[in-house]
C-alpha atoms as a printed R data frame, in Angstrom:
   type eleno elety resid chain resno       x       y       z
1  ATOM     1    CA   UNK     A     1 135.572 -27.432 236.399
2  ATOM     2    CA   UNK     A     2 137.924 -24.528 236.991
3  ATOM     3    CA   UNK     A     3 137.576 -22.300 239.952
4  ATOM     4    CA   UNK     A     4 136.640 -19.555 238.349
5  ATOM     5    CA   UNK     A     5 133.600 -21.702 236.907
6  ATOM     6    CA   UNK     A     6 133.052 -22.714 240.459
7  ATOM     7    CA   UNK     A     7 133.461 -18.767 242.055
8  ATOM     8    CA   UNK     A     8 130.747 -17.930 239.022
9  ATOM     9    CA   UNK     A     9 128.146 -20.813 239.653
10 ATOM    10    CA   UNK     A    10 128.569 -19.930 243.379
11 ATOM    11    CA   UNK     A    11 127.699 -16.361 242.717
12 ATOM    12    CA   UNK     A    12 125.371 -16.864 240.594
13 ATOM    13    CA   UNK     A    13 124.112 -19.328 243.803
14 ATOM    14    CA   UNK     A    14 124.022 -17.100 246.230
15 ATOM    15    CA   UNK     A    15 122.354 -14.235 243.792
16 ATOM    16    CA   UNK     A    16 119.667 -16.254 243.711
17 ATOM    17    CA   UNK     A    17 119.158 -17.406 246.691
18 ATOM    18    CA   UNK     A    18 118.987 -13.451 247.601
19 ATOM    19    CA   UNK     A    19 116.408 -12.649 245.283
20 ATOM    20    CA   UNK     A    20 114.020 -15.336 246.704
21 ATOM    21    CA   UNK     A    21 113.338 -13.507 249.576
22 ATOM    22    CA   UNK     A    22 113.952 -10.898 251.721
23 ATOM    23    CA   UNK     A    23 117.105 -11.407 253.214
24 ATOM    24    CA   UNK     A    24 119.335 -10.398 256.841
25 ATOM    25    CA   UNK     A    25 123.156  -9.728 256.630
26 ATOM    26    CA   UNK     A    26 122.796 -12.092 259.696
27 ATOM    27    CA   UNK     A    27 120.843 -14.674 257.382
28 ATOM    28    CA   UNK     A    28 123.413 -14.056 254.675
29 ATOM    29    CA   UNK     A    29 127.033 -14.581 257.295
30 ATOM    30    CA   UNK     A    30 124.934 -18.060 258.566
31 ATOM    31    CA   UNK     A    31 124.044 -19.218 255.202
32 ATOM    32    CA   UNK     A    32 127.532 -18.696 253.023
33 ATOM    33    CA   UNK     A    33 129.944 -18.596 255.778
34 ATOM    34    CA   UNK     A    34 132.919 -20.553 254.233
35 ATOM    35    CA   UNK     A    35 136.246 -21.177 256.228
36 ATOM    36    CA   UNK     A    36 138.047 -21.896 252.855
37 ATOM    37    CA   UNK     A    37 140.234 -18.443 251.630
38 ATOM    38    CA   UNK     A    38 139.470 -19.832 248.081
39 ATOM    39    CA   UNK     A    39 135.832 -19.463 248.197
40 ATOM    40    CA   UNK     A    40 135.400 -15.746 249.117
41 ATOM    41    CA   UNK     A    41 131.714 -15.740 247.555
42 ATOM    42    CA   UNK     A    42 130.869 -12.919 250.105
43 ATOM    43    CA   UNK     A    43 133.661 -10.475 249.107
44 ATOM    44    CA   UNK     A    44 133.097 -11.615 245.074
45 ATOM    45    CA   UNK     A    45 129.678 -10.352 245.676
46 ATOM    46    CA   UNK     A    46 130.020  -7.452 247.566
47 ATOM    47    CA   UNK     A    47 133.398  -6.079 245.853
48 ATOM    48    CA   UNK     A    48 131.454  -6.880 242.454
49 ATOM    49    CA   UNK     A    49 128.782  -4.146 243.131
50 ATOM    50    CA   UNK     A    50 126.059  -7.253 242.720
51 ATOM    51    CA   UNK     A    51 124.643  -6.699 246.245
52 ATOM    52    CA   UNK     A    52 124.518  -3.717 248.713
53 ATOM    53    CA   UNK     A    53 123.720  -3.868 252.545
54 ATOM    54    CA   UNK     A    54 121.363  -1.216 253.501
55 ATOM    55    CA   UNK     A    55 120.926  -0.855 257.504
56 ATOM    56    CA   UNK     A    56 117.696  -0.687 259.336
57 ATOM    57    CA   UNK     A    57 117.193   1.481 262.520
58 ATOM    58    CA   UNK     A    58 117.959  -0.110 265.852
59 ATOM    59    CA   UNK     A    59 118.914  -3.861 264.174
60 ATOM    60    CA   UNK     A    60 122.776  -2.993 264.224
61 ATOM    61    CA   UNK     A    61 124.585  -5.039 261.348
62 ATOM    62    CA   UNK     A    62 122.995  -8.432 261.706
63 ATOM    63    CA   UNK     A    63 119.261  -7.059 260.727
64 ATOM    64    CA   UNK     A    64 120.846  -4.944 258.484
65 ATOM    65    CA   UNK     A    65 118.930  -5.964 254.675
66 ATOM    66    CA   UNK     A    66 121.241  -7.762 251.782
67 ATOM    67    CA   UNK     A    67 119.610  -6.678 248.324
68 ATOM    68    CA   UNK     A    68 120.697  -7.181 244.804
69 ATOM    69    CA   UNK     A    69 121.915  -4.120 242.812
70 ATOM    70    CA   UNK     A    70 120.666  -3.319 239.306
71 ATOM    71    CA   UNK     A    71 124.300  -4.758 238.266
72 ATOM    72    CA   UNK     A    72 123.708  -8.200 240.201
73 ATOM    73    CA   UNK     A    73 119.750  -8.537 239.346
74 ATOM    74    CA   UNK     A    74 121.385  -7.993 235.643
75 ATOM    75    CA   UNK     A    75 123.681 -11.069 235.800
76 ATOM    76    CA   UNK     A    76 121.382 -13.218 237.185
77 ATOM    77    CA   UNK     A    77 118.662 -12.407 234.692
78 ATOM    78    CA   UNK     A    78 121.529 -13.057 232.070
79 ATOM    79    CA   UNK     A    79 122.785 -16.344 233.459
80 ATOM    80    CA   UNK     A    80 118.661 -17.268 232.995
């Protein structure tokens, strides 16, 4: 598998695992933190437009919320 089959299974990964449930930016940094430069799921994501982080009075960045644009809710649906 190539690694942009693996970067694209990944994202579509971690897409999913965002819609299950309401998610933290905390949550999301513990869950898909990756010490490997090749990997960069987080930046794929966020660079992508696919997810947006909208902050939440008083919980500073970690309670901020991680939700799926219309563009990443489209790609998962499409990878269905």
């Amino acid at each position: 598998m190539s690694e942009d089959a693996v970067l694209h299974a990944l994202t579509l990964q971690m897409l999913a695992w965002l819609e299950e449930r309401p998610r933290t930016y905390g949550d999301t940094m513990e869950a898909w933190r990756t010490s490997c430069p090749r990997m960069p799921i987080w930046e794929e994501v966020v660079s992508g437009g696919l997810v947006v982080i909208v902050p939440r009075a008083g919980a500073g960045m970690n309670g901020s919320a991680v939700r799926l644009t219309e563009q990443g809710r489209m790609l998962l649906a499409a990878a269905a």
